[in-house]
N, C-alpha and C positions, 0 to 999 in steps of 0.2 A: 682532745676536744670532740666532742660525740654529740651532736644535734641530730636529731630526728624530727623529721617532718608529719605531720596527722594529714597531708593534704598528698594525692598522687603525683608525680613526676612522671608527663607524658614520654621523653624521651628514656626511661631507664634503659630497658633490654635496645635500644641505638646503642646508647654510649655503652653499655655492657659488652657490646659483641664489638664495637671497635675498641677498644680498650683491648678485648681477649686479641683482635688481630694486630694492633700493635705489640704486643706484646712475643708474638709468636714471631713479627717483623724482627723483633729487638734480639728475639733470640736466634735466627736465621746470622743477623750480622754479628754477633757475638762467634757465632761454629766459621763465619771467614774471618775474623779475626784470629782465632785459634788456626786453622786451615793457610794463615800467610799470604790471604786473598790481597792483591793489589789495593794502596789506600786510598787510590782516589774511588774505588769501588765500593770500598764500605764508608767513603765521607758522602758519599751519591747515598747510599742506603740510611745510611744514618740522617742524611737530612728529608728523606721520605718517610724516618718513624716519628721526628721531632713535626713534621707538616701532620701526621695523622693524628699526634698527640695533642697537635694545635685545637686542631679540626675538632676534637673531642671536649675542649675547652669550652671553645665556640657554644658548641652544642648544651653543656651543662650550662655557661651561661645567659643564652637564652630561654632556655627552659628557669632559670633561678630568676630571671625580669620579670618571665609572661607567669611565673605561679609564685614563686615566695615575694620577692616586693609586690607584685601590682598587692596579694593580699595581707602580707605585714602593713603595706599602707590603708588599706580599707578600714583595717582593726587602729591605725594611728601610732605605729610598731615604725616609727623613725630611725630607730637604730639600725635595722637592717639595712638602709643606703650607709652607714659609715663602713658598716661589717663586707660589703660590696666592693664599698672603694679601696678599701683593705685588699681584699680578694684579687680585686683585679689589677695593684699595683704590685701583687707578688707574681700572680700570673705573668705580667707581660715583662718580667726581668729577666 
């Protein structure tokens, strides 16, 4: 699925840089996994990549409210609220 947008996305380089530090989070906990680190250590970790991965959700979908619907609806581009509610009921599973 590959949608591109004609219109900017204020938050990009936010979510881009939290994304890069989740990421580098995720591989931190991955080398005490490997390393035999205590589990409740890396379940404390692992639930600070999954809040920052939230957090980043959050973010694109506020940014996908205030720019792709408010203006798919402007132009009468309805479908984007189904494609949304889709979105957000894989999201929050």
């Amino acid at each position: 699925m590959d949608k591109t947008h004609a219109h900017p996305h204020t938050e990009t380089k936010k979510v881009i840089d939290r994304l890069s530090r989740a990421i580098g989070h995720l591989e931190s906990v991955k080398k005490m996994v490997e390393e035999g680190r205590d589990c409740s250590e890396v379940l404390i970790q692992l639930a600070a990549v999954r809040g920052a991965i939230n957090n980043v959700g959050k973010m694109i979908l506020q940014d996908h409210i205030n720019h792709c619907v408010v203006e798919s609806i402007e132009t009468g581009d309805t479908k984007v609220l189904q494609d949304l509610s889709e979105a957000i009921d894989k999201f929050v599973k």
